[in-house]
Z-matrix of the N, CA and C atoms (Angstrom, degrees):
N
C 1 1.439
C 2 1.518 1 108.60
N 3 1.318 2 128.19 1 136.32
C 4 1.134 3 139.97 2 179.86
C 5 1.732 4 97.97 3 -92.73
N 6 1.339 5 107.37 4 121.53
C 7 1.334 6 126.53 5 170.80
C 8 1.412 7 133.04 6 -121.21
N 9 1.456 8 125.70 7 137.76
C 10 1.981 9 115.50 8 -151.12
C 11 1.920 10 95.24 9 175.92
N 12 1.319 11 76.15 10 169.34
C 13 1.761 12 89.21 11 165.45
C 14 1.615 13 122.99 12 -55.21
N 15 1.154 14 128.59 13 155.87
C 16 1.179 15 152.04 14 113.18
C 17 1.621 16 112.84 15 -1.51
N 18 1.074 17 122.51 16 -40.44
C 19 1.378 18 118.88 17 -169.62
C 20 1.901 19 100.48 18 -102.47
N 21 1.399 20 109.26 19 -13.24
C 22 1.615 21 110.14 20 169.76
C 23 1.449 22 105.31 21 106.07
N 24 1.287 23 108.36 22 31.80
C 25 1.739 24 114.78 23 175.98
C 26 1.060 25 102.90 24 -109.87
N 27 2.071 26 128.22 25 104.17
C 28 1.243 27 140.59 26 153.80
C 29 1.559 28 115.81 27 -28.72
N 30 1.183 29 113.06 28 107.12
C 31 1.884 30 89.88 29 173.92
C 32 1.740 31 109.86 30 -115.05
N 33 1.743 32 96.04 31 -14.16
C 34 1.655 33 113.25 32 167.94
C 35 1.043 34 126.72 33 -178.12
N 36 1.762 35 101.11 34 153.69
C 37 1.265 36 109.57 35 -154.58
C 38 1.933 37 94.84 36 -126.03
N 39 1.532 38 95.38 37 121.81
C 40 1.513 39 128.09 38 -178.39
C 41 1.305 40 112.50 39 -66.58
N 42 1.306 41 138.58 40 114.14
C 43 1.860 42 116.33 41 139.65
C 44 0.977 43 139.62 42 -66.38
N 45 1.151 44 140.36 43 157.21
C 46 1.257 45 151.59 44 -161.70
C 47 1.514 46 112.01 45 -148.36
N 48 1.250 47 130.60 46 160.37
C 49 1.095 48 135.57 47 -167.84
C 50 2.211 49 95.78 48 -109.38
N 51 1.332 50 88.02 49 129.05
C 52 2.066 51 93.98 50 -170.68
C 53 2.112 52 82.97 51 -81.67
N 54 1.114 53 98.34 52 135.72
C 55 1.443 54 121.40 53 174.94
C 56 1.323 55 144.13 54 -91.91
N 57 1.642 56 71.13 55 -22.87
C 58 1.910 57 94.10 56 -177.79
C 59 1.487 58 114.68 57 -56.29
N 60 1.437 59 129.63 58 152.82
C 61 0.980 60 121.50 59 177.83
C 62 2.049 61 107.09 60 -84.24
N 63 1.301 62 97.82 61 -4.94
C 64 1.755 63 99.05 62 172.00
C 65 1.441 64 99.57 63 -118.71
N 66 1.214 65 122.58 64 92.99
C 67 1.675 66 120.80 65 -165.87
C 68 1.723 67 100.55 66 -93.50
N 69 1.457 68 110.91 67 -13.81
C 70 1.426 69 102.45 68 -175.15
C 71 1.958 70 116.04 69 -97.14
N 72 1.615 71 98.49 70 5.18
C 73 1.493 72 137.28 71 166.86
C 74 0.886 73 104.03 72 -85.40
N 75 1.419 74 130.99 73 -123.83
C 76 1.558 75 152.15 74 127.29
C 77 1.576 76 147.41 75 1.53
N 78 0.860 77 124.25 76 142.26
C 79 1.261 78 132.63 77 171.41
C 80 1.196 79 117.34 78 -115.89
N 81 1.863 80 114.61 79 130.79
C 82 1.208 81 110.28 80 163.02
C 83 1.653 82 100.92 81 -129.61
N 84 0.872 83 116.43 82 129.44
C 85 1.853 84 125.93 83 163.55
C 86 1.770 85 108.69 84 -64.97
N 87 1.269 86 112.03 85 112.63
C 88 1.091 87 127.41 86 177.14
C 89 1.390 88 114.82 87 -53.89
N 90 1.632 89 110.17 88 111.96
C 91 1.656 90 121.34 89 -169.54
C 92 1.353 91 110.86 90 -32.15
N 93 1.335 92 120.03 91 -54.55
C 94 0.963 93 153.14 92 168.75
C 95 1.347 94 134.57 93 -3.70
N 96 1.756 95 96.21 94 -84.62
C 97 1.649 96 120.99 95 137.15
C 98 1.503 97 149.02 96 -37.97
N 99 1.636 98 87.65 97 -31.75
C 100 1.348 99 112.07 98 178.35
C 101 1.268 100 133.67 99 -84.06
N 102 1.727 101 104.86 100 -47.16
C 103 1.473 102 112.64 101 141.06
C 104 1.550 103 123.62 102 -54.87
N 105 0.968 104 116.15 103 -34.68
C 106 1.555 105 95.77 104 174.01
C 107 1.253 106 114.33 105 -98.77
N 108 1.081 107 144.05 106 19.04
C 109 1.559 108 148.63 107 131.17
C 110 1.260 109 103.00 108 -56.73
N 111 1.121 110 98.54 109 -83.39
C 112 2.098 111 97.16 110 177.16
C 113 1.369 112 112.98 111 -41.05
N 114 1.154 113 141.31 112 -23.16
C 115 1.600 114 128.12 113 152.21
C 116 0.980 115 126.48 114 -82.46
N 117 1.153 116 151.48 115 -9.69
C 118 1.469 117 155.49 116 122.33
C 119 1.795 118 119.11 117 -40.67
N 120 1.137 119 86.05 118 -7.04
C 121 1.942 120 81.15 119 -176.51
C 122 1.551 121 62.27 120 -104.60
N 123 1.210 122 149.05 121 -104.45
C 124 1.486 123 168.17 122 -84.40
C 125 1.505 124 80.11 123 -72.65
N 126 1.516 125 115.00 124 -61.17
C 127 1.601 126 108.79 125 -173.31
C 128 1.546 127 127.15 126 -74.44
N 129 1.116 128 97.64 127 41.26
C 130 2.059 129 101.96 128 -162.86
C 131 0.999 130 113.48 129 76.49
N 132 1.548 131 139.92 130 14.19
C 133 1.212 132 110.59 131 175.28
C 134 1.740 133 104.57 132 -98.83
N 135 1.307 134 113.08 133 -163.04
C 136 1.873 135 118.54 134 -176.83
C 137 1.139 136 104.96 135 -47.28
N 138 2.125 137 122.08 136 145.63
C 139 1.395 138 113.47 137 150.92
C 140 1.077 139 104.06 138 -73.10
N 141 1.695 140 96.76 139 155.68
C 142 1.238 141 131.73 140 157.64
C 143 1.665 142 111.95 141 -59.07
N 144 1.290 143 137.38 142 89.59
C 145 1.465 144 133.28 143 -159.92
C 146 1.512 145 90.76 144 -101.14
N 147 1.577 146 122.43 145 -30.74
C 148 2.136 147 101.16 146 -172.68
C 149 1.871 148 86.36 147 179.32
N 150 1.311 149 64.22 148 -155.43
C 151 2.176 150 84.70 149 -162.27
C 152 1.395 151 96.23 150 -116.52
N 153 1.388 152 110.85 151 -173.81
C 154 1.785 153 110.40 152 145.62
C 155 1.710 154 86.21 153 170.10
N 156 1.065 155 85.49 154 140.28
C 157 1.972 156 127.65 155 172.19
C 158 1.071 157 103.12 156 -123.90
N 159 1.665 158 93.39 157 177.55
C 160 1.364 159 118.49 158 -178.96
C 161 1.923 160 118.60 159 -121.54
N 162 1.250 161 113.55 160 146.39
C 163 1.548 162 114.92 161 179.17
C 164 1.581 163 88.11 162 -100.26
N 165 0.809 164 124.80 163 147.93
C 166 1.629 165 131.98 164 179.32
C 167 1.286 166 115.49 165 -117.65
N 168 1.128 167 123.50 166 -28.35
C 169 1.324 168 144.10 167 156.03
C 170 1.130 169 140.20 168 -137.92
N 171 1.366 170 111.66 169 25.72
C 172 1.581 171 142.44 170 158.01
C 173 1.914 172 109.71 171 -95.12
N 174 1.485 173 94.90 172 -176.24
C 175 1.712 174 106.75 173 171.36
C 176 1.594 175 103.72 174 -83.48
N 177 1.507 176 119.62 175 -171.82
C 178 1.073 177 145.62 176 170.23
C 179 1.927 178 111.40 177 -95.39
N 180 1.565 179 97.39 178 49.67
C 181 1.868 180 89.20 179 -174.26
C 182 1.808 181 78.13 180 -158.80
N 183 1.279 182 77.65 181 164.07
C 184 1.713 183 102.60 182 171.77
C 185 1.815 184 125.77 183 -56.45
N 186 1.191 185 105.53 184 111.24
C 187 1.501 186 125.12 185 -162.71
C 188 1.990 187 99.92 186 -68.21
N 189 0.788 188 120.83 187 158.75
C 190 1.472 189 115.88 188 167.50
C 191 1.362 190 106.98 189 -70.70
N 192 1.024 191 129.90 190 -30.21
C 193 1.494 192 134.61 191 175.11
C 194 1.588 193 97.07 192 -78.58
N 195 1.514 194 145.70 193 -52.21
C 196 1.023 195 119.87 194 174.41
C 197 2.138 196 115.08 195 -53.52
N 198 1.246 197 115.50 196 -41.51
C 199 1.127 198 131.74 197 -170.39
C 200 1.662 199 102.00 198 -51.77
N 201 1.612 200 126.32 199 -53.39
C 202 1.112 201 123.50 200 139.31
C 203 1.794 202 144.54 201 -3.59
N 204 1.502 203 73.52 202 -61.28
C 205 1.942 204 76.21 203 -173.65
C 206 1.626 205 100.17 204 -76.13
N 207 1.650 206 96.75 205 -42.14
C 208 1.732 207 105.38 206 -159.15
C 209 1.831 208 105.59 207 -21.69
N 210 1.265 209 123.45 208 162.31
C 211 0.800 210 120.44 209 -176.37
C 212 1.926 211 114.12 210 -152.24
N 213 1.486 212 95.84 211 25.68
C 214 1.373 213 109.01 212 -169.01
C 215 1.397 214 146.26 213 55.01
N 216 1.206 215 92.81 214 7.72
C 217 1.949 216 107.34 215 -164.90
C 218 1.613 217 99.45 216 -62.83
N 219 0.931 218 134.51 217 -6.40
C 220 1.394 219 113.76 218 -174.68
C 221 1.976 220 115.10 219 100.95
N 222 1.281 221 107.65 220 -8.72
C 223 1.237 222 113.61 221 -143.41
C 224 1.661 223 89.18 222 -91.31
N 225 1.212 224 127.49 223 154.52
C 226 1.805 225 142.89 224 163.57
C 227 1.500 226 110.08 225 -82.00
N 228 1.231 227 115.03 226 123.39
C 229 1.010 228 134.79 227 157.17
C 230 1.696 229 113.98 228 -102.85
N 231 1.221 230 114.35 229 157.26
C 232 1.492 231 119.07 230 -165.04
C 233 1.537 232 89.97 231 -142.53
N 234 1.593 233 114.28 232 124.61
C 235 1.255 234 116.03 233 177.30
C 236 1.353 235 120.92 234 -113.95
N 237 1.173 236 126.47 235 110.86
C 238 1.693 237 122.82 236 -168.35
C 239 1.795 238 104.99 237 -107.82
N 240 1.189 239 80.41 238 115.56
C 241 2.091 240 104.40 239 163.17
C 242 1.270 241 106.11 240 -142.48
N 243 1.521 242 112.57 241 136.79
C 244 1.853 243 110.70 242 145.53
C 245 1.441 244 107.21 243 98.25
N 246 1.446 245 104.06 244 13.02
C 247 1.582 246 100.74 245 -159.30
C 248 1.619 247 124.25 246 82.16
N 249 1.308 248 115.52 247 -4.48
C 250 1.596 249 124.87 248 -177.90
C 251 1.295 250 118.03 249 -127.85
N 252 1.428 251 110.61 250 126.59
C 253 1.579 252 124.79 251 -168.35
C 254 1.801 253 116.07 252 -112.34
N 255 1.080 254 114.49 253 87.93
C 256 1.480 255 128.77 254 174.65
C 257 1.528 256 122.43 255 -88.57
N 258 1.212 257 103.02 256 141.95
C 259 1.540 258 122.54 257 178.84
C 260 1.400 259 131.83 258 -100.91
N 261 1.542 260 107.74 259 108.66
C 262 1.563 261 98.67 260 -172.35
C 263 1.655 262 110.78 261 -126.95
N 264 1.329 263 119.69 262 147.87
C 265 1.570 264 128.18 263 -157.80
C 266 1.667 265 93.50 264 -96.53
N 267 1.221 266 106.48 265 117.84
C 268 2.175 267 108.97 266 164.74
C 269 1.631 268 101.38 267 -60.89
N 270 0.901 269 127.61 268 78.91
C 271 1.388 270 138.60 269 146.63
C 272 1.039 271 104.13 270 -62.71
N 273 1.936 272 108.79 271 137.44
C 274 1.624 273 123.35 272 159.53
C 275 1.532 274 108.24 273 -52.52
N 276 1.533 275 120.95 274 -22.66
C 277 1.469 276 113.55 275 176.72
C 278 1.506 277 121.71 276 -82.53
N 279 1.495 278 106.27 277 0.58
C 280 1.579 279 123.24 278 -173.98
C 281 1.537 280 99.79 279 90.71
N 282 1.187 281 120.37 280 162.01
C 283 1.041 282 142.45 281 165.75
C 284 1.549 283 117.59 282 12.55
N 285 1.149 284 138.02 283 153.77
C 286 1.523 285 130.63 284 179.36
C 287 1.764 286 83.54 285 177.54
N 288 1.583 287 84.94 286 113.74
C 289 1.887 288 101.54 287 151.70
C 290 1.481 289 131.00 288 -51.73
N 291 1.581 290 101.89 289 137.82
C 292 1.413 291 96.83 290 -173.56
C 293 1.732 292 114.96 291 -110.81
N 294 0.866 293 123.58 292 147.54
C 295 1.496 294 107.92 293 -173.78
C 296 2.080 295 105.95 294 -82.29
N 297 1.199 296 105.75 295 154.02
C 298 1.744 297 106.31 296 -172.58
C 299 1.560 298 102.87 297 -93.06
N 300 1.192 299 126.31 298 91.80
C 301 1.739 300 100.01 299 155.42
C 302 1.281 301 111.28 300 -112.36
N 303 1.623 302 105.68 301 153.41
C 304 1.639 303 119.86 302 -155.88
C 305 1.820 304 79.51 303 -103.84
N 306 1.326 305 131.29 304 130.74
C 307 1.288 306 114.66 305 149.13
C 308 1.731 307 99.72 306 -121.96
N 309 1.526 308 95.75 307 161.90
C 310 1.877 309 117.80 308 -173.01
C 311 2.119 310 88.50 309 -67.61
N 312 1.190 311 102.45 310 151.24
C 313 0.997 312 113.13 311 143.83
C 314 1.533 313 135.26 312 -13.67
């Protein structure tokens, strides 16, 4: 889970255990994890701003199977293949690239 401000500043990124019963398919974020991320933002701690996996033998962009689940919330996903980690926004329009800036501390 990608975790950060309110204003859309990543400051960390969570693991989670993938759930799916096809994990080398799919992704599922462990209920688990997820609820208690979402209660830790609820109690002051970081929003929850997105997710991010990995294609292992895919690109760094939204899979038709990710395109599937998406569910429009607005939320960033970060997709890592190939050595390259990209950012894309769940738009009601599907998918929309995000631009990367690294800032220092």
């Amino acid at each position: 889970m990608l975790l950060g401000r309110e204003d859309g500043a990543i400051l960390a990124a969570v693991p989670a255990a993938n759930v799916h019963p096809r994990p080398e398919r799919h992704f599922e974020i462990d209920p688990a994890a997820l609820i208690a991320t979402h209660r830790a933002a609820r109690a002051g701690g970081l929003a929850v701003l997105g997710y991010y996996h990995s294609h292992p033998t895919g690109r760094a962009e939204p899979s038709a199977t990710d395109r599937a689940a998406a569910s429009g919330d607005g939320r960033v996903w970060a997709i890592v293949a190939a050595g390259e980690v990209r950012f894309w926004r769940d738009a009601q329009s599907g998918f929309e690239p995000l631009p990367l800036r690294v800032a220092a501390g």
